[in-house]
PAVEX-489975 format. One record per residue (C-alpha): x, y, z; residue in three letters; chain; residue number from 1. Coordinates in steps of 0.2 Angstrom, whole numbers, plus 2048, in hexadecimal, padded with zeros to 3 digits. Example, Ala and Ser with C-alpha at 12.3 -4.5 7.8 and 13.67 -1.06 7.14 Angstrom:
BEGIN
@x=83E; y=7EA; z=827; vofi=ALA; sedren=A; lopa=1 $
@x=844; y=7FB; z=824; vofi=SER; sedren=A; lopa=2 $
//
This chain:
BEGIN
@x=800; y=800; z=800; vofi=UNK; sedren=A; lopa=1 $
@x=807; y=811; z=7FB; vofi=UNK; sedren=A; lopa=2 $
@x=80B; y=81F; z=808; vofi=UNK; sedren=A; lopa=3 $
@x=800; y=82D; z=809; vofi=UNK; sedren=A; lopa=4 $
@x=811; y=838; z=804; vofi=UNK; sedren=A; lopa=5 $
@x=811; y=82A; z=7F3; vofi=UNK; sedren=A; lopa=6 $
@x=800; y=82E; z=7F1; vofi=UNK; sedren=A; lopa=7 $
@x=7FF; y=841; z=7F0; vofi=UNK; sedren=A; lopa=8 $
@x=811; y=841; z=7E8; vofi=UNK; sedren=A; lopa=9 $
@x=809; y=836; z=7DC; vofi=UNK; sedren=A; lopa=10 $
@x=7F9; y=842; z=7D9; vofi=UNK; sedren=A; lopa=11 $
@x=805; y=851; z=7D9; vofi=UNK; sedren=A; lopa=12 $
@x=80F; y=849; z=7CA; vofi=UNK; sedren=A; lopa=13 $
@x=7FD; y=844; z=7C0; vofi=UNK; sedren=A; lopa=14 $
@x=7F6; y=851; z=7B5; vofi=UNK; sedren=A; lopa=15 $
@x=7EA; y=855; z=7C2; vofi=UNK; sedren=A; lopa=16 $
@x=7F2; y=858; z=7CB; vofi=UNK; sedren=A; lopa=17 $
@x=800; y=864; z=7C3; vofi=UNK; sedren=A; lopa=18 $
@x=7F2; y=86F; z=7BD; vofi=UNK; sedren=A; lopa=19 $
@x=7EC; y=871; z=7CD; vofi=UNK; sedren=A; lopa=20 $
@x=7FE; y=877; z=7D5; vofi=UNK; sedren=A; lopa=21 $
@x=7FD; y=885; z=7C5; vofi=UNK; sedren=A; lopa=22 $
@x=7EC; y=88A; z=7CB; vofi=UNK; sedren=A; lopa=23 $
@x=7F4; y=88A; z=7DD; vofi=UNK; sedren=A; lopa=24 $
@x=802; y=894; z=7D6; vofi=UNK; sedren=A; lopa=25 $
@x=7F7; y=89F; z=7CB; vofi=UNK; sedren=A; lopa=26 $
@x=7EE; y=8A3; z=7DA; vofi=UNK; sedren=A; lopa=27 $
@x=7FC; y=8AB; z=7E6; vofi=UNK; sedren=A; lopa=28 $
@x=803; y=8B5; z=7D9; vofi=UNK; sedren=A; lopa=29 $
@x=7F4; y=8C0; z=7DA; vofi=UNK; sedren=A; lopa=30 $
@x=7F8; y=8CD; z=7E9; vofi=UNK; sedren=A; lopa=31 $
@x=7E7; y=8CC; z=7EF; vofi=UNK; sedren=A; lopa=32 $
@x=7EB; y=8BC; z=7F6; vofi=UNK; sedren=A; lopa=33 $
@x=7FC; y=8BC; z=7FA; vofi=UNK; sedren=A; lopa=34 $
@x=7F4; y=8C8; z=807; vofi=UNK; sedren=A; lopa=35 $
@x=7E7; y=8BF; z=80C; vofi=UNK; sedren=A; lopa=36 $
@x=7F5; y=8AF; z=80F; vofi=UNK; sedren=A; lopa=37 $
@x=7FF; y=8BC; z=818; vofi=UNK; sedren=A; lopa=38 $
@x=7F2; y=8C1; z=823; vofi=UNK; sedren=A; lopa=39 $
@x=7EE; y=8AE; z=828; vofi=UNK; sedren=A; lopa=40 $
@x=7FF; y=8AC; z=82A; vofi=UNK; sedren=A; lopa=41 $
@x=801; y=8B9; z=837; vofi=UNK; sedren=A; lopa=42 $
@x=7F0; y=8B4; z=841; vofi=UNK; sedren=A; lopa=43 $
@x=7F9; y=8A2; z=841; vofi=UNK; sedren=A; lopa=44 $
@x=809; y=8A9; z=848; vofi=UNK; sedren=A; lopa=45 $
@x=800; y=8B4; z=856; vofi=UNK; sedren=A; lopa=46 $
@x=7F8; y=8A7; z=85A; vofi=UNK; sedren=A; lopa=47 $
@x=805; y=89E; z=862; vofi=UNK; sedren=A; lopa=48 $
@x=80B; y=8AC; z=86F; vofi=UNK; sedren=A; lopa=49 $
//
């Protein structure tokens, strides 16, 4: 039985799954969301004090 790791290795390599890491990659090139990621980030970081 193949590891999860296999597995979405595997998916990542499919054609699938390679247009869905070029949306994913599309995506965060917009500044909108690069703020948005930011902002999360920071919450997630305050968090922990």
């Amino acid at each position: 039985m193949a590891s999860m790791a296999d597995r979405i290795r595997d998916f990542l390599r499919s054609p699938r799954g390679q247009r869905l890491v070029q949306q994913g990659r599309t995506q965060l090139n917009k500044p909108e969301n690069q703020r948005r990621l930011q902002q999360l980030a920071n919450k997630l970081r305050s968090r922990g004090r």
